[in-house]
NUSETI-109126 format. One line per field, with one value per atom (N, C-alpha, C, O): x, z negated, y negated; residue in one letter; chain; atom name. Coordinates in steps of 0.001 Angstrom, whole numbers, padded with zeros to 6 digits, always signed. Layout:
// NUSETI-109126
east	[X  ...]
up	[Z  ...]
north	[Y  ...]
aa	[A  ...]
ch	[A  ...]
at	[CA  ...]
//
This chain:
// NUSETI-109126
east	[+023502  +022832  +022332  +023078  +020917  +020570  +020116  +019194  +020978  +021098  +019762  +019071  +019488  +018443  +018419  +019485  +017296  +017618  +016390  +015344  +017116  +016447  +015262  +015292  +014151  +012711  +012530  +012409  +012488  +012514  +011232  +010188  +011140  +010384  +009989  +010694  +008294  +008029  +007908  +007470  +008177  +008218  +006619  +005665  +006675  +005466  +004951  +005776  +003681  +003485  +003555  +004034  +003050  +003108  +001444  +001307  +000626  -000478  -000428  -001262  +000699  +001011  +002109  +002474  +002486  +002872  +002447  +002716  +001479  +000571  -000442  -000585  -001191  -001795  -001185  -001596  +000261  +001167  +001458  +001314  +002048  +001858  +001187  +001379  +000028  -002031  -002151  -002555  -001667  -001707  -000923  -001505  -000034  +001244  +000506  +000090  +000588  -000380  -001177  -000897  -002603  -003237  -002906  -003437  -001867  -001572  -001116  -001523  -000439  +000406  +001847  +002348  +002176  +003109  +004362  +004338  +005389  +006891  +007257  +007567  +007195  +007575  +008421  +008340  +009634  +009966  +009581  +010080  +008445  +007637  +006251  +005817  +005952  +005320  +005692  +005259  +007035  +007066  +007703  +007953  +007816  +008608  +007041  +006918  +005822  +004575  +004332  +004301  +004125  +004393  +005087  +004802  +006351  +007064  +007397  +007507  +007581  +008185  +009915  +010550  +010385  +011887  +011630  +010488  +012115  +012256  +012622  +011743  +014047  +014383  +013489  +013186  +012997  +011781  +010584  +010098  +010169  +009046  +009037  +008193  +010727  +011118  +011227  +010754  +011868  +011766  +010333  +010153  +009472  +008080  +007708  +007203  +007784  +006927  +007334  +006438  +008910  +009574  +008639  +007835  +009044  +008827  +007014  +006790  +005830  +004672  +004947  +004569  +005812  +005547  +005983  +005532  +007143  +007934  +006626  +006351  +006334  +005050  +003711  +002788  +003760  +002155  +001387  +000517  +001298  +000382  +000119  -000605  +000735  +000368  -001206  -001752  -002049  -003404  -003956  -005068  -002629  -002937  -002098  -001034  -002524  -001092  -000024  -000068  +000791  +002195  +001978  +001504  +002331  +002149  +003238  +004334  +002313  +002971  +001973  +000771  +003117  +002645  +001668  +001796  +000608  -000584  +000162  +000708  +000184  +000440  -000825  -001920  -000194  -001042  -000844  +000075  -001282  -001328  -001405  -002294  -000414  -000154  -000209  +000638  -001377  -001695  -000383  +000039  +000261  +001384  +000654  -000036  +001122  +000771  +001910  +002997  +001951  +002592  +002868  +001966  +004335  +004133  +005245  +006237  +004469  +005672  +006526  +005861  +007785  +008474  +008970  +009551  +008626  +008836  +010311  +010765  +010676  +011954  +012232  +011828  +012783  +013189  +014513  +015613  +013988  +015287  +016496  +016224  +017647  +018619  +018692  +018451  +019078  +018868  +020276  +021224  +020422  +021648  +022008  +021060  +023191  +023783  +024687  +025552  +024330  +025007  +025795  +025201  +026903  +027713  +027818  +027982  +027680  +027955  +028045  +027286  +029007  +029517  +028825  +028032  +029343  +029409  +027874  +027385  +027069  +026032  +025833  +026403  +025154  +024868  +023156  +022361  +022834  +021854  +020878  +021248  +019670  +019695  +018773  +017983  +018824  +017642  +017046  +017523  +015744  +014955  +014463  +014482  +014060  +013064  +013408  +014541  +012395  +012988  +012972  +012158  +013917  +014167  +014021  +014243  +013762  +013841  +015244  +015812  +015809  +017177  +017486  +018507  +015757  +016093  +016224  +016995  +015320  +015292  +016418  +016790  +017352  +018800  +019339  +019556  +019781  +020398  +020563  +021639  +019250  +018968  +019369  +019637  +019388  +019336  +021239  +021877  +021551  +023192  +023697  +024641  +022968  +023636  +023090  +023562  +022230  +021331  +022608  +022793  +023271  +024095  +025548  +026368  +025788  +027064  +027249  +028092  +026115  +025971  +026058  +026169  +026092  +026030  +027231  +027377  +028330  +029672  +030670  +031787]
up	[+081667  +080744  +079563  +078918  +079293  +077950  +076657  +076370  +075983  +074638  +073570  +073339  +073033  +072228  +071227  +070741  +070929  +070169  +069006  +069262  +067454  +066403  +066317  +066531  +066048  +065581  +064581  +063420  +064666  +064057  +062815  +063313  +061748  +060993  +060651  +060669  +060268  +060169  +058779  +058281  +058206  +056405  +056121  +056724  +054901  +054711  +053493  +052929  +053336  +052538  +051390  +051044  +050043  +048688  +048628  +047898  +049272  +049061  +049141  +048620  +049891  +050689  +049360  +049261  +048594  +047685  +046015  +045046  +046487  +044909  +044902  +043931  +046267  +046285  +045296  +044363  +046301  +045525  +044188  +043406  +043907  +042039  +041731  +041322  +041825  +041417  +041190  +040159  +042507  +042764  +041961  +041405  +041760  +041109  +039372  +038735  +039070  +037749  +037443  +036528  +038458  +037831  +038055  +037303  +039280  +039424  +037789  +037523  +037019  +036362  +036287  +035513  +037650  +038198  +037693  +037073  +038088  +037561  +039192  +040095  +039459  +040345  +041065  +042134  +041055  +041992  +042663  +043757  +041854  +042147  +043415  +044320  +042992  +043838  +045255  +046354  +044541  +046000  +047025  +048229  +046362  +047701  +048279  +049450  +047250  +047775  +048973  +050083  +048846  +049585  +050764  +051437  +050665  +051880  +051444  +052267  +050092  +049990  +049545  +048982  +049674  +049337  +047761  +047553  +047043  +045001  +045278  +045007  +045871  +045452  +045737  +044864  +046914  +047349  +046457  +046055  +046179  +045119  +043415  +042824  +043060  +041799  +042271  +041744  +043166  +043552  +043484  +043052  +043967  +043849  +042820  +042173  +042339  +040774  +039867  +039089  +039624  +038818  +039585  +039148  +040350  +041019  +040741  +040904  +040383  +040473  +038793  +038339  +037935  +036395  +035985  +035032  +036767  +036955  +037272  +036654  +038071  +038200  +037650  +038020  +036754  +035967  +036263  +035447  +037816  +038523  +038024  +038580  +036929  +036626  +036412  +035591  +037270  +037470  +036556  +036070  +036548  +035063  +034509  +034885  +032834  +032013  +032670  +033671  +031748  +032661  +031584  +030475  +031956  +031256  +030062  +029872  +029294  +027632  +026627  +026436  +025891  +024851  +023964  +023606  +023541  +022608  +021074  +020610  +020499  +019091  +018176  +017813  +018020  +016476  +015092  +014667  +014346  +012875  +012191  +012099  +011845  +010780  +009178  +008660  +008416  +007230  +006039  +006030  +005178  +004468  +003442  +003240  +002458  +001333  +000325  +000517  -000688  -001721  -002644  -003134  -002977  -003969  -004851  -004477  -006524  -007135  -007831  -008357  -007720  -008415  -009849  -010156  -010805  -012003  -012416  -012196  -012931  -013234  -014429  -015578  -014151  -015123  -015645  -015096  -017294  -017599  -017941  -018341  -017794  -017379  -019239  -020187  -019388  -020624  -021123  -020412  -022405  -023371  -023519  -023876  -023402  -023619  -024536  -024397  -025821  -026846  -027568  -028268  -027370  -027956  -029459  -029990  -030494  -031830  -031869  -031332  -032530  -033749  -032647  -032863  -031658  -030492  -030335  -030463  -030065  -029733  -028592  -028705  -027294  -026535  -026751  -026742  -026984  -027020  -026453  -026541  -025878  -024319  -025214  -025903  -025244  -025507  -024376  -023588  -024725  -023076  -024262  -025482  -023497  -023726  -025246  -025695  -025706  -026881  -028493  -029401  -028477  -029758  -030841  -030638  -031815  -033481  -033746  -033856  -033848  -035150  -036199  -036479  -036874  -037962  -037918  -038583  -036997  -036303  -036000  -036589  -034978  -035227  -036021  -035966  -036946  -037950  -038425  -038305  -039125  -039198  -038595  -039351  -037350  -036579  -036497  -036330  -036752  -036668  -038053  -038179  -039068  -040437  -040619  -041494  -039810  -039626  -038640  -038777  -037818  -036953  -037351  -036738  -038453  -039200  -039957  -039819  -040810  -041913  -041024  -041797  -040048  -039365  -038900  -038036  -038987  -037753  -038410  -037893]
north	[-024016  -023150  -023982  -024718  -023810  -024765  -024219  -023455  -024797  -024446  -024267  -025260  -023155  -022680  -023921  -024299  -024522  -025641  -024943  -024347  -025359  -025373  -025985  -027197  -025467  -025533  -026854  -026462  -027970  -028794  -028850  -029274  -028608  -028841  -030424  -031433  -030199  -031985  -031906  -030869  -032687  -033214  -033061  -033553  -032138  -031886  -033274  -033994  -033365  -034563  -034425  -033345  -035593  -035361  -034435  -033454  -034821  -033972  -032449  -031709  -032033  -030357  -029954  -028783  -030754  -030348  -030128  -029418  -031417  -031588  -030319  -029576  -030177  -028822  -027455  -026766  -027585  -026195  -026164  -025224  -027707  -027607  -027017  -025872  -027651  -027469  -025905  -025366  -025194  -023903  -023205  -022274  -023307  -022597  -022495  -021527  -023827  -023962  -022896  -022121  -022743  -022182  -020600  -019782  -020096  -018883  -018125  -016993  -018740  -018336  -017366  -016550  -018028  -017228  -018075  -019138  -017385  -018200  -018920  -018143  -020377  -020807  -020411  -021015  -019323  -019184  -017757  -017493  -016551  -016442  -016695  -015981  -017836  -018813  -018861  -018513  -019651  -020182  -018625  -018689  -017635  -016715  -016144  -015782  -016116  -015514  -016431  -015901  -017984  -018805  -019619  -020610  -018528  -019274  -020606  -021514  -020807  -022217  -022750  -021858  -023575  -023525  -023757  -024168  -023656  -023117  -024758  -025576  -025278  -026497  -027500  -028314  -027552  -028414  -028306  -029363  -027438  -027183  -028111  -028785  -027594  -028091  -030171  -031178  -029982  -031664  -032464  -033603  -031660  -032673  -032430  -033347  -031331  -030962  -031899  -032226  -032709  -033388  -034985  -035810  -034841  -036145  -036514  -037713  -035730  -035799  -036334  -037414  -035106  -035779  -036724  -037360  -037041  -038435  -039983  -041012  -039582  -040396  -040508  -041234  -039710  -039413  -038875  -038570  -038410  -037547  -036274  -035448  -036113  -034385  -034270  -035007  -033199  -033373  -031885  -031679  -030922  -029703  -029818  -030309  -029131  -029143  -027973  -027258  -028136  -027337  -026157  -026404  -024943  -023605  -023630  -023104  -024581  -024141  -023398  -023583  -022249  -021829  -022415  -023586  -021630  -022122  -022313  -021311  -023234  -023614  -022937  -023367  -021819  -021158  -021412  -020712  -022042  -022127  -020744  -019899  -020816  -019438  -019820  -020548  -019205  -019352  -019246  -018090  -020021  -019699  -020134  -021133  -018597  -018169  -018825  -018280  -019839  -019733  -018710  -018032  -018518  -017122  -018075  -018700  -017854  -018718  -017157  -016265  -017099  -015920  -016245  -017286  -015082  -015539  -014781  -013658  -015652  -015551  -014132  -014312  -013048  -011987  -012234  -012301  -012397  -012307  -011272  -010140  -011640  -010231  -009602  -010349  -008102  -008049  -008141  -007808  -008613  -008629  -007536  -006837  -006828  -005436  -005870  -006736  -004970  -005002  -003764  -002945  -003732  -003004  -003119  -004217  -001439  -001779  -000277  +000529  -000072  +001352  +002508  +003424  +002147  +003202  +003331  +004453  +002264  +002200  +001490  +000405  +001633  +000351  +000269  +001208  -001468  -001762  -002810  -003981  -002555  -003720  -004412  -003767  -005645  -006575  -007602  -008417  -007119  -008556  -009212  -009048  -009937  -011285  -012406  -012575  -012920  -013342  -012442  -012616  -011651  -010616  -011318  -012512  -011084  -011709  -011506  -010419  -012800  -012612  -011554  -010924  -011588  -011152  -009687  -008994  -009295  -007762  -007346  -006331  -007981  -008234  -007915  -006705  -008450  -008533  -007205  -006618  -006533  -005651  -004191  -003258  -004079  -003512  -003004  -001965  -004593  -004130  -003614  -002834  -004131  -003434  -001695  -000969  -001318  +000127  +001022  +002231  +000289  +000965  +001109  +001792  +000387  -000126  +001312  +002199  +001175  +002945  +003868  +004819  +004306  +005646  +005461  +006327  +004727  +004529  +004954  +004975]
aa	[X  X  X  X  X  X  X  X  X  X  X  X  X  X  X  X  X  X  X  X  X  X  X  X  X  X  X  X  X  X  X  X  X  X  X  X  X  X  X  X  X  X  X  X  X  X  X  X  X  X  X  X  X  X  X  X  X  X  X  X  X  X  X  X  X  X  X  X  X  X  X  X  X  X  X  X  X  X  X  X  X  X  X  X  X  X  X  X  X  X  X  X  X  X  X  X  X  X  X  X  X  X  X  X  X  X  X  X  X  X  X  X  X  X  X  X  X  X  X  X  X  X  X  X  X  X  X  X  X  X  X  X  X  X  X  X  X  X  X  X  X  X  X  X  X  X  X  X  X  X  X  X  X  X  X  X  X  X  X  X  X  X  X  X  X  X  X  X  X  X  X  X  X  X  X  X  X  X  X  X  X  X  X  X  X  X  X  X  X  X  X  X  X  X  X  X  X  X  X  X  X  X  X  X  X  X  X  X  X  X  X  X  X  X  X  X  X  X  X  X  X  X  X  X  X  X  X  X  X  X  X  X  X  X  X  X  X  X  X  X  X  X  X  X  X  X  X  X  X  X  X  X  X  X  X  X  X  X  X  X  X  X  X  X  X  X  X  X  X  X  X  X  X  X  X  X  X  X  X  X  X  X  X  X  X  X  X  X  X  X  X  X  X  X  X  X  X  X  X  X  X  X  X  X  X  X  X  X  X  X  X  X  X  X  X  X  X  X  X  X  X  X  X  X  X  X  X  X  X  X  X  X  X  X  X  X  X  X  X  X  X  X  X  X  X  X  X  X  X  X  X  X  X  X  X  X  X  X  X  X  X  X  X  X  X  X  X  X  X  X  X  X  X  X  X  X  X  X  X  X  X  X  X  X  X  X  X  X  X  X  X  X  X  X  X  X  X  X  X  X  X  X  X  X  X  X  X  X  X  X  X  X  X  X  X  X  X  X  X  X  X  X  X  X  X  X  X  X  X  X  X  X  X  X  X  X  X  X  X  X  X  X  X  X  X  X  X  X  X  X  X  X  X  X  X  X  X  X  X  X]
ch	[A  A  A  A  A  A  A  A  A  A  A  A  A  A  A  A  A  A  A  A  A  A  A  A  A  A  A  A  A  A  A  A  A  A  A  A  A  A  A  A  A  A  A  A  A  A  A  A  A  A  A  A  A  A  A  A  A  A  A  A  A  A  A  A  A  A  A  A  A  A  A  A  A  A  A  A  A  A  A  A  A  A  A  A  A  A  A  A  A  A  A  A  A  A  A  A  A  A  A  A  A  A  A  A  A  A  A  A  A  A  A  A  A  A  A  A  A  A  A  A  A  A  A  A  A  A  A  A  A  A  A  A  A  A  A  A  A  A  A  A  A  A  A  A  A  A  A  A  A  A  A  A  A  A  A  A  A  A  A  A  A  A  A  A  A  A  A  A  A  A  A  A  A  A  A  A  A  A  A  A  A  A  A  A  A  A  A  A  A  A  A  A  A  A  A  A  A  A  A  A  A  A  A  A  A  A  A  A  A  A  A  A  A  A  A  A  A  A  A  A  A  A  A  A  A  A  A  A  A  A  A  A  A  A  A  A  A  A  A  A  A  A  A  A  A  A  A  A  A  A  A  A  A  A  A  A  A  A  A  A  A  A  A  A  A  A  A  A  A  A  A  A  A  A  A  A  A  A  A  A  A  A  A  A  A  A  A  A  A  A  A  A  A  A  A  A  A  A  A  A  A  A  A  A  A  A  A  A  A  A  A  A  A  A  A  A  A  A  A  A  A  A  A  A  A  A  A  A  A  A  A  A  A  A  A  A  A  A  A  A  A  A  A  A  A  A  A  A  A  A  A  A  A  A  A  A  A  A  A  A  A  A  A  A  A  A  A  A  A  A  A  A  A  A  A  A  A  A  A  A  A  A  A  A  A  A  A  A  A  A  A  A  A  A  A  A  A  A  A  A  A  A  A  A  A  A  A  A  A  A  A  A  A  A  A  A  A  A  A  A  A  A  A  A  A  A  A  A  A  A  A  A  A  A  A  A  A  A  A  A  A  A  A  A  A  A  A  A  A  A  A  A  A  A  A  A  A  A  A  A]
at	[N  CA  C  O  N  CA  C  O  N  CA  C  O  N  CA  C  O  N  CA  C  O  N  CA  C  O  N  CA  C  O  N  CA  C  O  N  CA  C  O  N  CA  C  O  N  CA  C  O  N  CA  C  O  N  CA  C  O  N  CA  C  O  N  CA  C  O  N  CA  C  O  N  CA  C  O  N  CA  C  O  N  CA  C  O  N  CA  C  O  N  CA  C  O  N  CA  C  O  N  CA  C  O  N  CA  C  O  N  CA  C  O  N  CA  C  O  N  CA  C  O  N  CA  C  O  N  CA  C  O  N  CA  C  O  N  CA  C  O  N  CA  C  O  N  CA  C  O  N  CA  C  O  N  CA  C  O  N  CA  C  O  N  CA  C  O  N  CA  C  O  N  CA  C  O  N  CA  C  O  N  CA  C  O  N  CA  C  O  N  CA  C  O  N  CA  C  O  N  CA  C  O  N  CA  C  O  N  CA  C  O  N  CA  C  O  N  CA  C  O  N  CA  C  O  N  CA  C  O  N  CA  C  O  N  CA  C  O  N  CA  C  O  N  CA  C  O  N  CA  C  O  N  CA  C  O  N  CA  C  O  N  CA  C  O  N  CA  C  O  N  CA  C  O  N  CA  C  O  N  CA  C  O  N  CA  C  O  N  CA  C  O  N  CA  C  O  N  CA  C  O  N  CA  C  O  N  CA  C  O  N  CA  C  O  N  CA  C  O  N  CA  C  O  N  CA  C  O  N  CA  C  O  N  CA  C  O  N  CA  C  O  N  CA  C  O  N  CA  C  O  N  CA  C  O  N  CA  C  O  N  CA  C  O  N  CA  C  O  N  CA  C  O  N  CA  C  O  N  CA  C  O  N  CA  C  O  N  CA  C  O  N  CA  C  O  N  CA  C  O  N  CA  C  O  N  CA  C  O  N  CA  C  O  N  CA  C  O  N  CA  C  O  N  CA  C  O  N  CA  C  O  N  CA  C  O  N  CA  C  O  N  CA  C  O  N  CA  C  O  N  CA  C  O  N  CA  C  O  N  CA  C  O  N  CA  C  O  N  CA  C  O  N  CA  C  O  N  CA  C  O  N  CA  C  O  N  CA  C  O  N  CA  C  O  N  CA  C  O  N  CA  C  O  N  CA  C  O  N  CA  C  O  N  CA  C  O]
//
């Protein structure tokens, strides 16, 4: 009785593969994708594809993202200053920015008479 013997496959070439790169490239498909539309093995595929860039043969670019320049706006932030809270003769009193002393001064001997 003779034995069913396995279908021997012949080694396909670097050209039967550079094709499929080539192809795959411009499909924009995800290689393993590819290769199942194809009938191809994923590992065999990834082996020549390395092996073509390995050698310089890459004949398209490989599907990378487009580098966009995005416009950046300077914003300078100006600094607010926090206000002075001032306690006097059961008064609270906020001061910003740069107050007069003398206004001050004033201001506390005005709150002194009413306390």
């Amino acid at each position: 009785m003779a034995k069913a013997s396995r279908k021997q496959k012949k080694p396909r070439s670097a050209d039967f593969w550079r094709k499929h790169v080539d192809g795959w490239r411009a499909s924009k498909l995800t290689q393993v994708e590819y290769c199942r539309r194809h009938k191809l093995s994923a590992g065999a595929f990834w082996h020549w594809k390395r092996r073509f860039l390995n050698q310089g043969e890459e004949s398209a670019p490989i599907n990378k993202p487009d580098i966009v320049p995005i416009p950046v706006q300077q914003f300078t932030i100006k600094e607010v200053p926090q206000p002075i809270i001032l306690h006097a003769s059961g008064y609270q009193v906020e001061l910003v920015g740069d107050f007069c002393q003398a206004t001050l001064v004033k201001l506390l001997e005005t709150l002194s008479r009413f306390a």
